[in-house]
mmCIF file as Biopython writes it, N, C-alpha, C and O atoms, coordinates in Angstrom:
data_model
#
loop_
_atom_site.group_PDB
_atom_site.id
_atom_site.type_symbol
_atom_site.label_atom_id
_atom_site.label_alt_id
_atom_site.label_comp_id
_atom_site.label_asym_id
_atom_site.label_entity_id
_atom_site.label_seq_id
_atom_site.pdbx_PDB_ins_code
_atom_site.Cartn_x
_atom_site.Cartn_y
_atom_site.Cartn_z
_atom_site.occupancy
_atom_site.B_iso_or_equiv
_atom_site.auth_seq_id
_atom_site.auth_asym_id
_atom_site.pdbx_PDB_model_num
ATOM 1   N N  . UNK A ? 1  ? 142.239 130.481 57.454 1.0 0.0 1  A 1 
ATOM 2   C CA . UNK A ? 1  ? 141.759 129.551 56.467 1.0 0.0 1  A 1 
ATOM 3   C C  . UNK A ? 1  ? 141.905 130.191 55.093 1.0 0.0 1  A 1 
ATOM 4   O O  . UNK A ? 1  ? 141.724 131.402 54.961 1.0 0.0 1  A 1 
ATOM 5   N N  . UNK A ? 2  ? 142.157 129.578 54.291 1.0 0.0 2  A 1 
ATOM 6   C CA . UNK A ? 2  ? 142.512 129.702 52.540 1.0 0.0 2  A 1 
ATOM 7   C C  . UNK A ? 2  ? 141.427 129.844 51.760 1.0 0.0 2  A 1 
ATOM 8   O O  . UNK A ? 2  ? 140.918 128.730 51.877 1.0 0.0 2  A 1 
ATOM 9   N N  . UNK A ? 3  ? 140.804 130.392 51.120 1.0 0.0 3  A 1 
ATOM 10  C CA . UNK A ? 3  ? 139.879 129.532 49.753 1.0 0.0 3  A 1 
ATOM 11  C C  . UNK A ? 3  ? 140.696 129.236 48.554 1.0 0.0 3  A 1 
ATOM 12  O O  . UNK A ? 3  ? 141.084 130.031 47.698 1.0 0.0 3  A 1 
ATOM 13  N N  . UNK A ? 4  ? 140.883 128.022 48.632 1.0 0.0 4  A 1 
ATOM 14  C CA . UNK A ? 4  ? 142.209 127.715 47.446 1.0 0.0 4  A 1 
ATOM 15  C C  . UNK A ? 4  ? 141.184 127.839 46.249 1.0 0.0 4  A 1 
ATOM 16  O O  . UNK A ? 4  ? 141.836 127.455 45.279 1.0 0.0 4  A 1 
ATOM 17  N N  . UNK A ? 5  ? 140.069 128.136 45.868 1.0 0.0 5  A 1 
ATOM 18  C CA . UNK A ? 5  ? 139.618 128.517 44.598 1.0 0.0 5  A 1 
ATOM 19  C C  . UNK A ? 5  ? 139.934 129.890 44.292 1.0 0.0 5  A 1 
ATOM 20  O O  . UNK A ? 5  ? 140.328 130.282 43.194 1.0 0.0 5  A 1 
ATOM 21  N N  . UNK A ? 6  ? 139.704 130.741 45.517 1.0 0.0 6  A 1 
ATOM 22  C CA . UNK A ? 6  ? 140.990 132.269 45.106 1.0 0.0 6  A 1 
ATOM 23  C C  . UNK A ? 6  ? 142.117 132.485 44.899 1.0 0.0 6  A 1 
ATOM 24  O O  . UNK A ? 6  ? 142.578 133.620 45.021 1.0 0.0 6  A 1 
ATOM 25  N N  . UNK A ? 7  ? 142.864 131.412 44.524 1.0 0.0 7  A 1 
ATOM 26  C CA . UNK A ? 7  ? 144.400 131.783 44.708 1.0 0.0 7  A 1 
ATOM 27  C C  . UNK A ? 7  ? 145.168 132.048 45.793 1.0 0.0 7  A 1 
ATOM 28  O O  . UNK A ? 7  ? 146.304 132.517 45.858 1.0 0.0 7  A 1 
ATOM 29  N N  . UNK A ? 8  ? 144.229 131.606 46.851 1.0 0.0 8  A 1 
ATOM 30  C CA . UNK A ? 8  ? 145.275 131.537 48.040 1.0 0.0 8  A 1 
ATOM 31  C C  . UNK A ? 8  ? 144.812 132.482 48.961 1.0 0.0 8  A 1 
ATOM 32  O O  . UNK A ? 8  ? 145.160 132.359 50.135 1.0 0.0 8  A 1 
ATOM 33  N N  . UNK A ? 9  ? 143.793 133.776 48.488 1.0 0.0 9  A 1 
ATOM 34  C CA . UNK A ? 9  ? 143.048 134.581 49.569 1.0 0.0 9  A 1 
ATOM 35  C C  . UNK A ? 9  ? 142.672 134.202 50.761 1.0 0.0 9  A 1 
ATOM 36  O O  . UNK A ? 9  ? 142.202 133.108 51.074 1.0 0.0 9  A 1 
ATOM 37  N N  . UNK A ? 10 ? 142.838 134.926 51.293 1.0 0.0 10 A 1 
ATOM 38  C CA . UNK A ? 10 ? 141.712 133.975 52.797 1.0 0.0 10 A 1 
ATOM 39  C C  . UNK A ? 10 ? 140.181 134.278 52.279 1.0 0.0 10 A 1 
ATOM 40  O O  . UNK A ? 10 ? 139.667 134.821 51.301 1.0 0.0 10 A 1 
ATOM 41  N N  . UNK A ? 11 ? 139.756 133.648 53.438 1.0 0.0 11 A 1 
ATOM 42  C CA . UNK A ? 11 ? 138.128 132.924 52.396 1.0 0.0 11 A 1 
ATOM 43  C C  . UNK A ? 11 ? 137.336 134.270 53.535 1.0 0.0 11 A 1 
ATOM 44  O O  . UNK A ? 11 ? 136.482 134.999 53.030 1.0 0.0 11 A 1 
ATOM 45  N N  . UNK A ? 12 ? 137.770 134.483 55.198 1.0 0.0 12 A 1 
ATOM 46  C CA . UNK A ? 12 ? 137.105 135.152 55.966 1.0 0.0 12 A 1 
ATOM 47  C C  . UNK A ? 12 ? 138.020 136.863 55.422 1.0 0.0 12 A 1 
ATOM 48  O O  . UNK A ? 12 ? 138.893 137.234 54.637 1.0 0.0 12 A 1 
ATOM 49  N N  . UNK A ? 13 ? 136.997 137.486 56.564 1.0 0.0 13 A 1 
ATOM 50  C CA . UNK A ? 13 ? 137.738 139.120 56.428 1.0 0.0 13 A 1 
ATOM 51  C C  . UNK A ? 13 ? 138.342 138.908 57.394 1.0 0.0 13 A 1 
ATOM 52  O O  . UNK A ? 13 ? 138.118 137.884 58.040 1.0 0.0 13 A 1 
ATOM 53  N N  . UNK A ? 14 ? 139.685 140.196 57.938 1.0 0.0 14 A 1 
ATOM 54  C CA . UNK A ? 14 ? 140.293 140.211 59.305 1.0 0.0 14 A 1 
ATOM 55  C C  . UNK A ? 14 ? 139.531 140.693 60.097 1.0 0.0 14 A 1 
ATOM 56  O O  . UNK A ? 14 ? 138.524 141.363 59.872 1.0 0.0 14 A 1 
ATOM 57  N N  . UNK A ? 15 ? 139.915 140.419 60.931 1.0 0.0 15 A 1 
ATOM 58  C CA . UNK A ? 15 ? 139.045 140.857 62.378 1.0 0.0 15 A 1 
ATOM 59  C C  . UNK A ? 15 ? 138.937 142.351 62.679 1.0 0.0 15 A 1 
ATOM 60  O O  . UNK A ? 15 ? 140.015 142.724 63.142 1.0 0.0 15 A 1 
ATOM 61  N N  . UNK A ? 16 ? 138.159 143.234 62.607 1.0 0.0 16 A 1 
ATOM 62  C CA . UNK A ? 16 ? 137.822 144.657 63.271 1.0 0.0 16 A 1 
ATOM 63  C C  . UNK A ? 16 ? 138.444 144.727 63.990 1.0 0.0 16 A 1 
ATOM 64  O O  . UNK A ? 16 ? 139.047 143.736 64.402 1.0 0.0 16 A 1 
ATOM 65  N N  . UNK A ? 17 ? 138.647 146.227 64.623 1.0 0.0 17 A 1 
ATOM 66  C CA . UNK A ? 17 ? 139.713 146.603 65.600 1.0 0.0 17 A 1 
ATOM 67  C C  . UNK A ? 17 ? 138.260 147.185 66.311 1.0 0.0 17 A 1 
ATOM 68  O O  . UNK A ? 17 ? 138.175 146.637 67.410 1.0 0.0 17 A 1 
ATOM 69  N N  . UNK A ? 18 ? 137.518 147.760 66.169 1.0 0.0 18 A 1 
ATOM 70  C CA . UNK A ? 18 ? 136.206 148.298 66.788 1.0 0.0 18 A 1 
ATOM 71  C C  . UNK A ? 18 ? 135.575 147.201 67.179 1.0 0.0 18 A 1 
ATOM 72  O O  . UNK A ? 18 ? 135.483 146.062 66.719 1.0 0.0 18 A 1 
ATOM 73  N N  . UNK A ? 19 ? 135.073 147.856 68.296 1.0 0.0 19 A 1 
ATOM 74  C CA . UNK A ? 19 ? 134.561 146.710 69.351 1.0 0.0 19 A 1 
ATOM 75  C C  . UNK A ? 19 ? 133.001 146.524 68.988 1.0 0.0 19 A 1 
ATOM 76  O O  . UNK A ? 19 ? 132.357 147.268 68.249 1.0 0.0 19 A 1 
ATOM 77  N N  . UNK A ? 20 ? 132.591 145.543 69.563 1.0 0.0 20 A 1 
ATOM 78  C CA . UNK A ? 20 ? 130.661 144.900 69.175 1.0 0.0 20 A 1 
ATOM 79  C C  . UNK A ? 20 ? 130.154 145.689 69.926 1.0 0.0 20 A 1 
ATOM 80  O O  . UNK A ? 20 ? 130.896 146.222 70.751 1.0 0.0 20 A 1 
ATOM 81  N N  . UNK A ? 21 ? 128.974 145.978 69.911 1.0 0.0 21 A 1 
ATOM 82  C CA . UNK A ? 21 ? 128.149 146.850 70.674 1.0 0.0 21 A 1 
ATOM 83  C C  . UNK A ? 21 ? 127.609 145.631 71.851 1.0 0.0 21 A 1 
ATOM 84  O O  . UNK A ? 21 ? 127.173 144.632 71.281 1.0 0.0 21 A 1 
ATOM 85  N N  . UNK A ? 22 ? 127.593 145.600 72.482 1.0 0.0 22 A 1 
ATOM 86  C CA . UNK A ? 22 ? 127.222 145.204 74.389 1.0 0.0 22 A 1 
ATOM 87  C C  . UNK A ? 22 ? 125.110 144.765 73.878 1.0 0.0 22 A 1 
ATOM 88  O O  . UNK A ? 22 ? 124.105 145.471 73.800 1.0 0.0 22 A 1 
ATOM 89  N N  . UNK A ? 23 ? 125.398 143.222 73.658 1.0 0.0 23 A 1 
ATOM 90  C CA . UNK A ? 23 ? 123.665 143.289 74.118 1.0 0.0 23 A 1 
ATOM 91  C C  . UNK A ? 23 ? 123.486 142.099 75.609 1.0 0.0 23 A 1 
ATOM 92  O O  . UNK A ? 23 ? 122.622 141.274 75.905 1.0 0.0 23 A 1 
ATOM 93  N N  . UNK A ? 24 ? 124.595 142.482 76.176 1.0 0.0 24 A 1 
ATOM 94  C CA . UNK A ? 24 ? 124.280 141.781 77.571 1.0 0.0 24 A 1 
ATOM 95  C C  . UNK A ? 24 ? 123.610 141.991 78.041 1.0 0.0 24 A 1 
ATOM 96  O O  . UNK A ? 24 ? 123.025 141.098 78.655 1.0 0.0 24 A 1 
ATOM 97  N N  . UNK A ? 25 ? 123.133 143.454 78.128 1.0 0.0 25 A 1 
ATOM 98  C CA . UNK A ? 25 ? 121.954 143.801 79.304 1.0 0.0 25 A 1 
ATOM 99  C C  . UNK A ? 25 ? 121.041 144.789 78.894 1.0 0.0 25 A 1 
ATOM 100 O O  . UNK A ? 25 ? 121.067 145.920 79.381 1.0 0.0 25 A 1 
ATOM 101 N N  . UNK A ? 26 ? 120.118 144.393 77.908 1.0 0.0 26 A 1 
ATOM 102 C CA . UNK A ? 26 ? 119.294 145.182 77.699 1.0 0.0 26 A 1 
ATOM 103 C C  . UNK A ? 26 ? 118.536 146.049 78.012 1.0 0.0 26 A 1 
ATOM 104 O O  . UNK A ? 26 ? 118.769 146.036 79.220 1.0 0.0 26 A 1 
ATOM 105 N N  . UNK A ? 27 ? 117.608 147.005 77.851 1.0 0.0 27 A 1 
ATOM 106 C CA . UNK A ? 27 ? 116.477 148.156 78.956 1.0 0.0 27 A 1 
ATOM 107 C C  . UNK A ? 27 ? 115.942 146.926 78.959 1.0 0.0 27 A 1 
ATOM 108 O O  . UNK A ? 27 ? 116.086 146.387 77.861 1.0 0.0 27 A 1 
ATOM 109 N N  . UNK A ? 28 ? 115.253 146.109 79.934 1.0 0.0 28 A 1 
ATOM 110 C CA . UNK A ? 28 ? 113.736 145.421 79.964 1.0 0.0 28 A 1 
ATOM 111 C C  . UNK A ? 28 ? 112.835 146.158 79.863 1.0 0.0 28 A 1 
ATOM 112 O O  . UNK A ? 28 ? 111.847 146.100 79.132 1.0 0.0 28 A 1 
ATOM 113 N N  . UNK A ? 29 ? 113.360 147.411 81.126 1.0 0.0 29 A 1 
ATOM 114 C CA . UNK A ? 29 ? 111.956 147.881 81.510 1.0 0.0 29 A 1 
ATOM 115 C C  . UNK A ? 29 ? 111.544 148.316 80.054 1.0 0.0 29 A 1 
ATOM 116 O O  . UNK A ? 29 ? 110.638 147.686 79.509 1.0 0.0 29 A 1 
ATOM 117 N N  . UNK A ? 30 ? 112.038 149.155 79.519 1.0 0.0 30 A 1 
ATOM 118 C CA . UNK A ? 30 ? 111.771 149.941 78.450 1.0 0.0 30 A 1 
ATOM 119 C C  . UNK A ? 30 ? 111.552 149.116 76.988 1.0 0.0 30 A 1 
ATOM 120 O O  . UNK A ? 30 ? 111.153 149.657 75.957 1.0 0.0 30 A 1 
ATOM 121 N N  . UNK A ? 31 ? 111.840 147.945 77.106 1.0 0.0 31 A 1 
ATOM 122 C CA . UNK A ? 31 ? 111.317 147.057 76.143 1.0 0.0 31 A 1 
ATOM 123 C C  . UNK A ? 31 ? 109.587 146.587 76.746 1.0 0.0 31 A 1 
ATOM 124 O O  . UNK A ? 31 ? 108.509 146.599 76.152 1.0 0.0 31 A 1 
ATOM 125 N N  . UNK A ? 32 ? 109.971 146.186 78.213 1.0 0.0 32 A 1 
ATOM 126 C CA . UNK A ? 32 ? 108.627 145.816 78.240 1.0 0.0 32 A 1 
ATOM 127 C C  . UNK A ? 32 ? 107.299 147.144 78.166 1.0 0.0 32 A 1 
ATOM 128 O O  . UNK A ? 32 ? 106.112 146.851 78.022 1.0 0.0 32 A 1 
ATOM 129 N N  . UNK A ? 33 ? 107.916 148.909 78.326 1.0 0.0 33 A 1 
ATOM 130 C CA . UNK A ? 33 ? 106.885 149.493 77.982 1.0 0.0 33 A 1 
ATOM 131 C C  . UNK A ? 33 ? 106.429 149.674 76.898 1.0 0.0 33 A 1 
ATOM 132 O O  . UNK A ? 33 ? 105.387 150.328 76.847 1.0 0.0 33 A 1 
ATOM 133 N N  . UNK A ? 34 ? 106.989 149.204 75.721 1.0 0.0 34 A 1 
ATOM 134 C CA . UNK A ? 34 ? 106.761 149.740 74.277 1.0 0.0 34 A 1 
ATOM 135 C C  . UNK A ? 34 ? 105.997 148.132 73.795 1.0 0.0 34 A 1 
ATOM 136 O O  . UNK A ? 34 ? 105.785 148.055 72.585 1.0 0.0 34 A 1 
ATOM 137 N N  . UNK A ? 35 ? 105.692 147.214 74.412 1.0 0.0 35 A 1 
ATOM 138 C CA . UNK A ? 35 ? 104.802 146.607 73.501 1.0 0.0 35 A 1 
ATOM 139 C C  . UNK A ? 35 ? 103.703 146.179 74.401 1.0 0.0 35 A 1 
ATOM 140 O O  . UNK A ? 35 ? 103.651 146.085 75.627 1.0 0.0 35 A 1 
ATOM 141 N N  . UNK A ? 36 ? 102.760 145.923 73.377 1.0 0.0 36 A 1 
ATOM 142 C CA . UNK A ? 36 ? 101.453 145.829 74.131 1.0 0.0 36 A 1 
ATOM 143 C C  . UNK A ? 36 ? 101.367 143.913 73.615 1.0 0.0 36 A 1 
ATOM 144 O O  . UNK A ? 36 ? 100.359 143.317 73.995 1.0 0.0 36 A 1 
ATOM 145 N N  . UNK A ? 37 ? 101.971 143.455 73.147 1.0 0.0 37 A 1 
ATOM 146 C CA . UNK A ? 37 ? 101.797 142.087 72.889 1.0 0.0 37 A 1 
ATOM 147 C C  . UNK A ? 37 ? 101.677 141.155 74.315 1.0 0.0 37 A 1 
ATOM 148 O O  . UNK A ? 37 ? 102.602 141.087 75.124 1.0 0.0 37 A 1 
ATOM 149 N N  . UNK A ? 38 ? 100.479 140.507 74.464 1.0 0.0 38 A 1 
ATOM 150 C CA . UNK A ? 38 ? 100.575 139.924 76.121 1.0 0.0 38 A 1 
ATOM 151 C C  . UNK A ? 38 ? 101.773 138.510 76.311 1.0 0.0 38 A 1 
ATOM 152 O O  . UNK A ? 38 ? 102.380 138.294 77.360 1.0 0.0 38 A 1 
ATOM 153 N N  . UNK A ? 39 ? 101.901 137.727 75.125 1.0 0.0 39 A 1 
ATOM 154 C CA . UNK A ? 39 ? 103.233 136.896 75.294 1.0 0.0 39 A 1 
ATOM 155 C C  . UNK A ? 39 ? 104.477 137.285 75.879 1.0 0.0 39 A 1 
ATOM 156 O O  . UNK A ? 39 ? 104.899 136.852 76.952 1.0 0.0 39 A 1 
ATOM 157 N N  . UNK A ? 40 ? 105.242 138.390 74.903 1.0 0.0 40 A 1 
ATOM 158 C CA . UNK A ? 40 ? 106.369 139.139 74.988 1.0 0.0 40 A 1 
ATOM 159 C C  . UNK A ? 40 ? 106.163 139.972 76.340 1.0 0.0 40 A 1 
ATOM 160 O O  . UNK A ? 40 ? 107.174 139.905 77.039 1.0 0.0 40 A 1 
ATOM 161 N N  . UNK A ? 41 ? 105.245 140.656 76.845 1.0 0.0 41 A 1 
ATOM 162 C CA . UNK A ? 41 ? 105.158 141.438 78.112 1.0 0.0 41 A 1 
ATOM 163 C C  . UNK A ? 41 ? 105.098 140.359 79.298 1.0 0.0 41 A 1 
ATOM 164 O O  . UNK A ? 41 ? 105.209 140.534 80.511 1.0 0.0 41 A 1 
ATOM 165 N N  . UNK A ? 42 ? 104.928 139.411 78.701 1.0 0.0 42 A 1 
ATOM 166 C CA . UNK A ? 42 ? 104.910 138.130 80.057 1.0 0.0 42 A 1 
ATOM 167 C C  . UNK A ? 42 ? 106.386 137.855 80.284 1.0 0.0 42 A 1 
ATOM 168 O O  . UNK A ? 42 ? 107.021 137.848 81.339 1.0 0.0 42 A 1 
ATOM 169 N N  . UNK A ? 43 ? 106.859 137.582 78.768 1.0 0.0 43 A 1 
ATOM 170 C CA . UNK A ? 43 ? 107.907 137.024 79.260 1.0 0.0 43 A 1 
ATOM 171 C C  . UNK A ? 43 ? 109.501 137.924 79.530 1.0 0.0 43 A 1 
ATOM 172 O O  . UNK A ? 43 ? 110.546 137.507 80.028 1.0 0.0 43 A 1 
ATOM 173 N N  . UNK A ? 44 ? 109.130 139.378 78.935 1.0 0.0 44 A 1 
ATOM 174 C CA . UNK A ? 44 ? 109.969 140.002 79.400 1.0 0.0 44 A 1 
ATOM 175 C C  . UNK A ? 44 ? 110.173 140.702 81.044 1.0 0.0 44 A 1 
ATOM 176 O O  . UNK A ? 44 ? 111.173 141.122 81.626 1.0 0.0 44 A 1 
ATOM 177 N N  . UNK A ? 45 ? 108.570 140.586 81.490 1.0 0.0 45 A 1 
ATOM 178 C CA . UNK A ? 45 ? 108.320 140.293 83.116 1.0 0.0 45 A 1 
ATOM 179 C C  . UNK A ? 45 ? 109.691 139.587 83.080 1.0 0.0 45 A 1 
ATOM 180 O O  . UNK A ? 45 ? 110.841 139.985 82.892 1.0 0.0 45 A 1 
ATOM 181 N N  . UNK A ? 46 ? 109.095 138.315 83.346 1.0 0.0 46 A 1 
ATOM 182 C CA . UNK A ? 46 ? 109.825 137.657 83.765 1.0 0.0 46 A 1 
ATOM 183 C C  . UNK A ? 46 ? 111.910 137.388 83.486 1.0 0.0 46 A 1 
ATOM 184 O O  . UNK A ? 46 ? 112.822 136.685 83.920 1.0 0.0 46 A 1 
ATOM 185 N N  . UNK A ? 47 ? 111.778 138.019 82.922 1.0 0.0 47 A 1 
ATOM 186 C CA . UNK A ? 47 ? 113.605 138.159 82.272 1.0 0.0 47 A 1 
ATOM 187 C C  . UNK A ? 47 ? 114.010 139.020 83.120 1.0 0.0 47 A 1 
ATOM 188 O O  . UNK A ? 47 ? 115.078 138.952 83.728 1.0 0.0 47 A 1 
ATOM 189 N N  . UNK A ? 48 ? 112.915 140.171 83.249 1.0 0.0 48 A 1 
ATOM 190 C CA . UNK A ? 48 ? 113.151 141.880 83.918 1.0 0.0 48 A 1 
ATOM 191 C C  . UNK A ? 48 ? 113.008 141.272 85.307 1.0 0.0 48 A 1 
ATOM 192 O O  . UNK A ? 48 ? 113.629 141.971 86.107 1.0 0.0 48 A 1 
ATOM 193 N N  . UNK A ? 49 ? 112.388 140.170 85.925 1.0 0.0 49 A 1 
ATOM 194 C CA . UNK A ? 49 ? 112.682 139.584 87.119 1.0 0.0 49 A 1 
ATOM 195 C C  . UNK A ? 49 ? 113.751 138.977 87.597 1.0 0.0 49 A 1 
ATOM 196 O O  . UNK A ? 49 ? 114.236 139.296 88.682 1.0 0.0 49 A 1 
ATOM 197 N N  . UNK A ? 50 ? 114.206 138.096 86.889 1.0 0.0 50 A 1 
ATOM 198 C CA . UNK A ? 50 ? 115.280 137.417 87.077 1.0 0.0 50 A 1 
ATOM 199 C C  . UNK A ? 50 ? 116.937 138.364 87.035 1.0 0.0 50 A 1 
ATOM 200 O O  . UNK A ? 50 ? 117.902 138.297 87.796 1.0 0.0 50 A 1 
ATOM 201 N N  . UNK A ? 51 ? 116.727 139.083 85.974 1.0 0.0 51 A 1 
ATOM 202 C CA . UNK A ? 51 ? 117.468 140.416 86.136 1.0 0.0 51 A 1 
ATOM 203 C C  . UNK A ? 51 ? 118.004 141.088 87.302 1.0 0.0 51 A 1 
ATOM 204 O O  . UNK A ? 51 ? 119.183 141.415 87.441 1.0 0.0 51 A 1 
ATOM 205 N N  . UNK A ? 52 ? 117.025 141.282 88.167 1.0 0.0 52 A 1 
ATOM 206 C CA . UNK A ? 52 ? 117.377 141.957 89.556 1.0 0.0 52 A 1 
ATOM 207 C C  . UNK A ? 52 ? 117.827 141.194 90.644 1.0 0.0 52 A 1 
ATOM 208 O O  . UNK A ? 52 ? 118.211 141.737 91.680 1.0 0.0 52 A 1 
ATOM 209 N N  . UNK A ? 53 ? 117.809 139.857 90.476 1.0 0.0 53 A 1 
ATOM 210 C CA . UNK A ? 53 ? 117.680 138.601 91.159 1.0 0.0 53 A 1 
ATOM 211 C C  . UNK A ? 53 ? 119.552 138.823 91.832 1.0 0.0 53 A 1 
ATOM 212 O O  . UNK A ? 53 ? 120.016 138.486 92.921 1.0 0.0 53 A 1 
ATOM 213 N N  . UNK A ? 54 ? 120.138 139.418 90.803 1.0 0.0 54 A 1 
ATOM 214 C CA . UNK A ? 54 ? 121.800 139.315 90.957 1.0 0.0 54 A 1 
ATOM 215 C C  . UNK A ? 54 ? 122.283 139.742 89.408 1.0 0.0 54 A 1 
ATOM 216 O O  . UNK A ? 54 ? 121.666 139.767 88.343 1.0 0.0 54 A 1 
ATOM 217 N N  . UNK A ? 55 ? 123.935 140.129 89.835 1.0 0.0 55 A 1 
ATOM 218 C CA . UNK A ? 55 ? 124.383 140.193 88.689 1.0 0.0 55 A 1 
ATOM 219 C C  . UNK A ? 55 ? 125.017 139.052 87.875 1.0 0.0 55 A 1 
ATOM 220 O O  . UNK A ? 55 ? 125.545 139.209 86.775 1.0 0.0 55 A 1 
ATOM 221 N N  . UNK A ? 56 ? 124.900 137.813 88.578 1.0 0.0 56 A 1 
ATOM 222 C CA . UNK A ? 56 ? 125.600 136.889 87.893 1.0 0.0 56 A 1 
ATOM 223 C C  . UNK A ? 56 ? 124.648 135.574 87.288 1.0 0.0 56 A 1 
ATOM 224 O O  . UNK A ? 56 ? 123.870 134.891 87.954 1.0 0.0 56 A 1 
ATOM 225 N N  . UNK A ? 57 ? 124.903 135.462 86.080 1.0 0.0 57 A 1 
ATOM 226 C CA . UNK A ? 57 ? 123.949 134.570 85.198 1.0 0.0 57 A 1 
ATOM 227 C C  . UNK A ? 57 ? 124.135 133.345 85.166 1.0 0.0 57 A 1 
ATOM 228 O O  . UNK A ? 57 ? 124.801 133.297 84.132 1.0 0.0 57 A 1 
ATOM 229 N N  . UNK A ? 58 ? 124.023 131.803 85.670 1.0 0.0 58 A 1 
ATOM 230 C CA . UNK A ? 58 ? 124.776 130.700 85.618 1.0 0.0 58 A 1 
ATOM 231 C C  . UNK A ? 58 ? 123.322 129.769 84.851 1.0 0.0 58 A 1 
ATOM 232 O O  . UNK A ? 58 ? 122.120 129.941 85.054 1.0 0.0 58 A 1 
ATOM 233 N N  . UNK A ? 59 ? 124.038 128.753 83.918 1.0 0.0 59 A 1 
ATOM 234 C CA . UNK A ? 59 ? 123.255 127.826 83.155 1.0 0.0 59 A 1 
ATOM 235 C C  . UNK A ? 59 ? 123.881 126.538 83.369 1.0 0.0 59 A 1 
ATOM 236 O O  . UNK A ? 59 ? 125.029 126.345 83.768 1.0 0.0 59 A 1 
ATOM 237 N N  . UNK A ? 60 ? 123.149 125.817 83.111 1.0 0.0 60 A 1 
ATOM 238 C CA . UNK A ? 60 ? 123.758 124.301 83.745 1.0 0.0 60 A 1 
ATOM 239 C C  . UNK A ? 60 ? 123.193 123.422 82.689 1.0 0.0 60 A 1 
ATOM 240 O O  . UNK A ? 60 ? 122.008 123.237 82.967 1.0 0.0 60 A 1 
ATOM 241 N N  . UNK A ? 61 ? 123.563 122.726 81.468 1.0 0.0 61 A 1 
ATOM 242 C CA . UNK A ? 61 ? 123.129 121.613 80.769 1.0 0.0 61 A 1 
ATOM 243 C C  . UNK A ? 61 ? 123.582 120.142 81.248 1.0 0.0 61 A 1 
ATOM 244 O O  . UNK A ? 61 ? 124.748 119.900 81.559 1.0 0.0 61 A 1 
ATOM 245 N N  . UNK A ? 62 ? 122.851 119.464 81.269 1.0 0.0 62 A 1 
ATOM 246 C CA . UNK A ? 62 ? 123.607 118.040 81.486 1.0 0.0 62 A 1 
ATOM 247 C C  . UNK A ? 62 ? 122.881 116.730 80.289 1.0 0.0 62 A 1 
ATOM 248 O O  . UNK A ? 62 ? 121.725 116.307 80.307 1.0 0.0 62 A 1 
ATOM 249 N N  . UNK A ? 63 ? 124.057 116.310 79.288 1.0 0.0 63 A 1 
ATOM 250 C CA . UNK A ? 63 ? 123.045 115.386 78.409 1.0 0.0 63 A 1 
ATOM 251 C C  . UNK A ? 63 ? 123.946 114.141 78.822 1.0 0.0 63 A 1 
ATOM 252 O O  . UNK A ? 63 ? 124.231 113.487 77.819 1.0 0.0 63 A 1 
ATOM 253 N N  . UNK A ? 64 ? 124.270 113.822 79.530 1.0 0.0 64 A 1 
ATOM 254 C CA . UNK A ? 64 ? 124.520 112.236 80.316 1.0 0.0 64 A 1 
ATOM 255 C C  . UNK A ? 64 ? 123.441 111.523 80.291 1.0 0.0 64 A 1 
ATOM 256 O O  . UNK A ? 64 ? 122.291 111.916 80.487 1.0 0.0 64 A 1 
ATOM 257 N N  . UNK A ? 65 ? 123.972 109.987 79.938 1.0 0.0 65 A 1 
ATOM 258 C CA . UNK A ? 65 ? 122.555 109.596 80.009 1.0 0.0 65 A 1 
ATOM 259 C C  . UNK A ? 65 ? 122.334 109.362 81.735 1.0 0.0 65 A 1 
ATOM 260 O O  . UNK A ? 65 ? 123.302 109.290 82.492 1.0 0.0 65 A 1 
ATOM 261 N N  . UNK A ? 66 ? 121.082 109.272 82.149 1.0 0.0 66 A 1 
ATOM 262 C CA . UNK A ? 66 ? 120.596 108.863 83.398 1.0 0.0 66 A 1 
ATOM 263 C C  . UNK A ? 66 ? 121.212 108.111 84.576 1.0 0.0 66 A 1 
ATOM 264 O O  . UNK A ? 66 ? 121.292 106.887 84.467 1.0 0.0 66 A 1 
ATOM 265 N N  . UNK A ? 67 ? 121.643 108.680 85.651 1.0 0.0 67 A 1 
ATOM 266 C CA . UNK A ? 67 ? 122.669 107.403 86.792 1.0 0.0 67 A 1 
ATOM 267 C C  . UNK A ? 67 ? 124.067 107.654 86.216 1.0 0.0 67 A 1 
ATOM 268 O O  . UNK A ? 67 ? 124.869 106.985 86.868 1.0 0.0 67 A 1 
ATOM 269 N N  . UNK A ? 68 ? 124.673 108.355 85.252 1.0 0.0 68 A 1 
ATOM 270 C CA . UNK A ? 68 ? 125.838 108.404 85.518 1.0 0.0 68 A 1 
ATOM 271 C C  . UNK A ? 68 ? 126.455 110.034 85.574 1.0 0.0 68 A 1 
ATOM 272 O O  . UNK A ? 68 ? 125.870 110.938 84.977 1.0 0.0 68 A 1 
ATOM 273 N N  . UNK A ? 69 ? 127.518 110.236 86.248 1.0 0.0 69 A 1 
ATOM 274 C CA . UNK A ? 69 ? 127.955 111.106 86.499 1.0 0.0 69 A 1 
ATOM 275 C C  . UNK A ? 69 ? 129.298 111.303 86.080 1.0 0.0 69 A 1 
ATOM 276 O O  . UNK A ? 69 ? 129.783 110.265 85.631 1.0 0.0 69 A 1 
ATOM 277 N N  . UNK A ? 70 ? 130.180 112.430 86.072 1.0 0.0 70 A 1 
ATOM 278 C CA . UNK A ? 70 ? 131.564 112.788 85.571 1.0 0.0 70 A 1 
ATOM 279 C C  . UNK A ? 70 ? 132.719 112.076 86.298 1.0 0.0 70 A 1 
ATOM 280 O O  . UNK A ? 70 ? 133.917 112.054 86.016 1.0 0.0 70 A 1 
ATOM 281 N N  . UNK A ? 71 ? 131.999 111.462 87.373 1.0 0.0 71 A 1 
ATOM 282 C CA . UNK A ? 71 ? 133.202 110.433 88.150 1.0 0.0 71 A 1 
ATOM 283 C C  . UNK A ? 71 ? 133.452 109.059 88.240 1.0 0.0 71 A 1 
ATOM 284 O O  . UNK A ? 71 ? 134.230 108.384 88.915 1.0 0.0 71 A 1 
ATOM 285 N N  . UNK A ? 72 ? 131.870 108.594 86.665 1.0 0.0 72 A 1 
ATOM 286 C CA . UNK A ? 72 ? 131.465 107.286 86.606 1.0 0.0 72 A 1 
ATOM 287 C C  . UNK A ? 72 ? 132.925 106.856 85.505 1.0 0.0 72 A 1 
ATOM 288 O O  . UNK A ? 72 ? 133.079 105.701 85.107 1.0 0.0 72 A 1 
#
């Protein structure tokens, strides 16, 4: 993409050759020992549960309206 108010610059930077740092899989445990907040220790329980459950993460949205399906 251009910013034609620069003279033609591109408007973004190029892309890094160094890679992102990995926050796929965080310490739980070690998050959940460092706070004493009872919300966040609940719910990182529960993350740090689901965690061990398997290694594979699947999410499913569906905003169809009601009674119909992908073959309607």
């Amino acid at each position: 993409m251009l910013d034609h108010h620069a003279g033609g610059t591109p408007a973004t930077p190029a892309p890094r050759s160094e890679e992102l740092p990995d926050f796929g899989r965080p310490d739980l445990a070690a998050l959940r020992g460092r706070t004493d907040h009872p919300v966040l220790s609940d719910v990182v329980a529960v993350l740090q549960r689901r965690a061990e459950r398997g290694p594979e993460a699947v999410a499913y949205y569906d905003d169809a309206p009601a009674g119909l399906t992908s073959g309607d």
